[in-house]
RODO-2510 file (C-alpha; in nm, 4 decimals, decimal comma):
residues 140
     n   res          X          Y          Z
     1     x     0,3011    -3,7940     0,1720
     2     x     0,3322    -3,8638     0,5547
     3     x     0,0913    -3,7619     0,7756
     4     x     0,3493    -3,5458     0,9967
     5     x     0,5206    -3,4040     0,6690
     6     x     0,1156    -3,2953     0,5926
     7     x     0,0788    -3,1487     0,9415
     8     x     0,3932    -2,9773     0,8900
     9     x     0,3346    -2,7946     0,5580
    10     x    -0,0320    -2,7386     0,6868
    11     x     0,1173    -2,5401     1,0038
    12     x     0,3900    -2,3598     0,7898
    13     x     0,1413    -2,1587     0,5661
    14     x     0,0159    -1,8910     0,7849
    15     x     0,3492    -1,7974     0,8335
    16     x     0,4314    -1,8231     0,4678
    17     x     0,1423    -1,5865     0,3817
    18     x     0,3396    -1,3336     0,6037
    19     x     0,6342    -1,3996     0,4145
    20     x     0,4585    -1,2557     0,1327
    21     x     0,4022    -0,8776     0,2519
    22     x     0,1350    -0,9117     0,5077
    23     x     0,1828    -0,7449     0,8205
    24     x     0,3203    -0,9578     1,1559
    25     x     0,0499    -1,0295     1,4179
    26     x    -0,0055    -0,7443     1,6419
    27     x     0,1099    -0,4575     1,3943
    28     x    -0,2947    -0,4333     1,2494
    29     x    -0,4475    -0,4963     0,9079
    30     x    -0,2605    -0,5149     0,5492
    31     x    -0,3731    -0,2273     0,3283
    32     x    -0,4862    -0,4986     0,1017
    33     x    -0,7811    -0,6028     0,3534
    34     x    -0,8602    -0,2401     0,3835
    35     x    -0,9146    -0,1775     0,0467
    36     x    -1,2758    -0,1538    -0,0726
    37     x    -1,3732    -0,1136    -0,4292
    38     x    -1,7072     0,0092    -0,3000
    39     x    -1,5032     0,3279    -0,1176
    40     x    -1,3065     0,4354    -0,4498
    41     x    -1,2124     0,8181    -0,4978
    42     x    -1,0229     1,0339    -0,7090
    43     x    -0,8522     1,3286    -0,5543
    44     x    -0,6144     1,6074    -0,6947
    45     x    -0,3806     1,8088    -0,4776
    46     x     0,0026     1,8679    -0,4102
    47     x     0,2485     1,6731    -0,1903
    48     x     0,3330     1,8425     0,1480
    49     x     0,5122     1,5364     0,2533
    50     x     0,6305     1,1787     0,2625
    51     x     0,7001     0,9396     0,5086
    52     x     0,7924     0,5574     0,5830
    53     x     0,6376     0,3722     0,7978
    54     x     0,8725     0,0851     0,9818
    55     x     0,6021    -0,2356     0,9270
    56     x     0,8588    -0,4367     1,1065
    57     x     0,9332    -0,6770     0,8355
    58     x     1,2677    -0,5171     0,6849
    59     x     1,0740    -0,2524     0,4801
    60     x     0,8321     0,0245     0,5183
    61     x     0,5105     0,1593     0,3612
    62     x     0,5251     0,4842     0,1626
    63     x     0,2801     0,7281     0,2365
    64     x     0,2274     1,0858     0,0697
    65     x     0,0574     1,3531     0,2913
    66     x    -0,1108     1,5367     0,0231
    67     x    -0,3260     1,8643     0,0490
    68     x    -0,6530     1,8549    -0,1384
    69     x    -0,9542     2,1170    -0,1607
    70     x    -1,0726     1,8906     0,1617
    71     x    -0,7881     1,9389     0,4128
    72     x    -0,4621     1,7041     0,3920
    73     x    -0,4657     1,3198     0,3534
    74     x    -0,2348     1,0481     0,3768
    75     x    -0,2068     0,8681     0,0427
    76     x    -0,0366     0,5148     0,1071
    77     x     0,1244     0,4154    -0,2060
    78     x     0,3131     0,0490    -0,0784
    79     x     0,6457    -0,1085     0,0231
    80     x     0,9115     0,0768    -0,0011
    81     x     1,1442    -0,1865    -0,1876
    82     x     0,8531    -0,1954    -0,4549
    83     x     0,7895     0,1948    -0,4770
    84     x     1,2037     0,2783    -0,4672
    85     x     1,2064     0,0751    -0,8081
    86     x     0,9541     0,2545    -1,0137
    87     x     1,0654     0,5139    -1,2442
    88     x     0,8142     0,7358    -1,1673
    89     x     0,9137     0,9642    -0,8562
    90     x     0,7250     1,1997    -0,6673
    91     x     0,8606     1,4554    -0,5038
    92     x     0,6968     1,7596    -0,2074
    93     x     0,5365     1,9908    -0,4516
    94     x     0,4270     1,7750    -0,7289
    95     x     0,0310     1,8580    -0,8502
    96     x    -0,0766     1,4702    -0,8600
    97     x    -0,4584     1,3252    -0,9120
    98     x    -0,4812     0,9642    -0,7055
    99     x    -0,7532     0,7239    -0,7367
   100     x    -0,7839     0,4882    -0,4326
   101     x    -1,0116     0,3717    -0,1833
   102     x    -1,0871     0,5841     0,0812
   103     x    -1,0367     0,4138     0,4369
   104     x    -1,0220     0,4827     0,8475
   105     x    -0,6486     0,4056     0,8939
   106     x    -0,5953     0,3921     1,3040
   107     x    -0,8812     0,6178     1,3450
   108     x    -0,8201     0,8860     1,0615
   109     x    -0,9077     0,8952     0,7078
   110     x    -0,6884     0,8035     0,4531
   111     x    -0,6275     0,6390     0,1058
   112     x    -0,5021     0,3249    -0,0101
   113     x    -0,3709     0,4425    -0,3954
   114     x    -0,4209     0,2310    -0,6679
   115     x    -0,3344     0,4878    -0,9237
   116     x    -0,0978     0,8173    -0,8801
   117     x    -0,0749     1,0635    -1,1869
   118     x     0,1803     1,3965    -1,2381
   119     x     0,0837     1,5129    -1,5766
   120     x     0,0731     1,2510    -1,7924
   121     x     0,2563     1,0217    -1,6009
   122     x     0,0508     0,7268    -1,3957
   123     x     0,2134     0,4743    -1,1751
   124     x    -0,0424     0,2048    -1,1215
   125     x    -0,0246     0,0267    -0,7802
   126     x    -0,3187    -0,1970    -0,7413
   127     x    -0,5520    -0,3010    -0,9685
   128     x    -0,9137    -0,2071    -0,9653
   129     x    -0,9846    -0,4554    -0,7104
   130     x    -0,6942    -0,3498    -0,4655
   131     x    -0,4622    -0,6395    -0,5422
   132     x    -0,1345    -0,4838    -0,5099
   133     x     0,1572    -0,4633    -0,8733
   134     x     0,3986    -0,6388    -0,6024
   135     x     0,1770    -0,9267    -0,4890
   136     x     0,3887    -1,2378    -0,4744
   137     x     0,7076    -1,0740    -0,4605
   138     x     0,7897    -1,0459    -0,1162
   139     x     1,1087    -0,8166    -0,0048
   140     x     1,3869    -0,8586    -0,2413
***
């Protein structure tokens, strides 16, 4: 391989790790660098809300505002073109339990799900380590 073809590949991978779901510089850290086993919870309350939040990469991040025993929490669940193909929905009202790590998400808590149950239903979105179901997969 030629030195410059090297140099070129060598300069093209930071911005094919962005390619793959991490956010654009300036628009603050990827969920995925938030997460911390060490900061795991499980909470149970009901939805109040959801919203999408533009990451400015052609998709947004689902959150859930859910209202526990504690006060109400954003629960960020992942892209929306991963999410919007699960057959599990969720919907304002729903009685869920998630497991996730709890963070400080642009100064306020929150959690980073890596599990969401309704009944007996469970949609698993990170493993226990907080690597996301979609890793790899980019926007499609």
């Amino acid at each position: 391989m030629k030195k410059t073809t090297l140099l070129a590949l060598l300069l093209a991978l930071p911005a094919l790790s962005l390619a793959q779901g991490g956010p654009p510089p300036g628009k603050g850290p990827g969920a995925m660098r938030l997460y911390d086993p060490a900061t795991v919870v499980t909470v149970t309350g009901t939805i109040v809300g959801e919203s999408r939040i533009d990451r400015g990469m052609g998709h947004s991040g689902v959150h859930l505002l859910v209202r526990t025993a504690e006060g109400e929490i954003p629960v960020h669940l992942g892209p929306d073109f991963w999410v919007d193909k699960q057959t599990v929905k969720f919907a304002q009202g729903d009685q869920i339990t998630v497991k996730g790590s709890r963070i400080t998400f642009e100064g306020k808590p929150a959690i980073i799900a890596e599990t969401v149950t309704r009944g007996t239903t469970t949609l698993v979105l990170r493993d226990a380590r907080g690597v996301p179901a979609w890793s790899g997969q980019g926007k499609k």
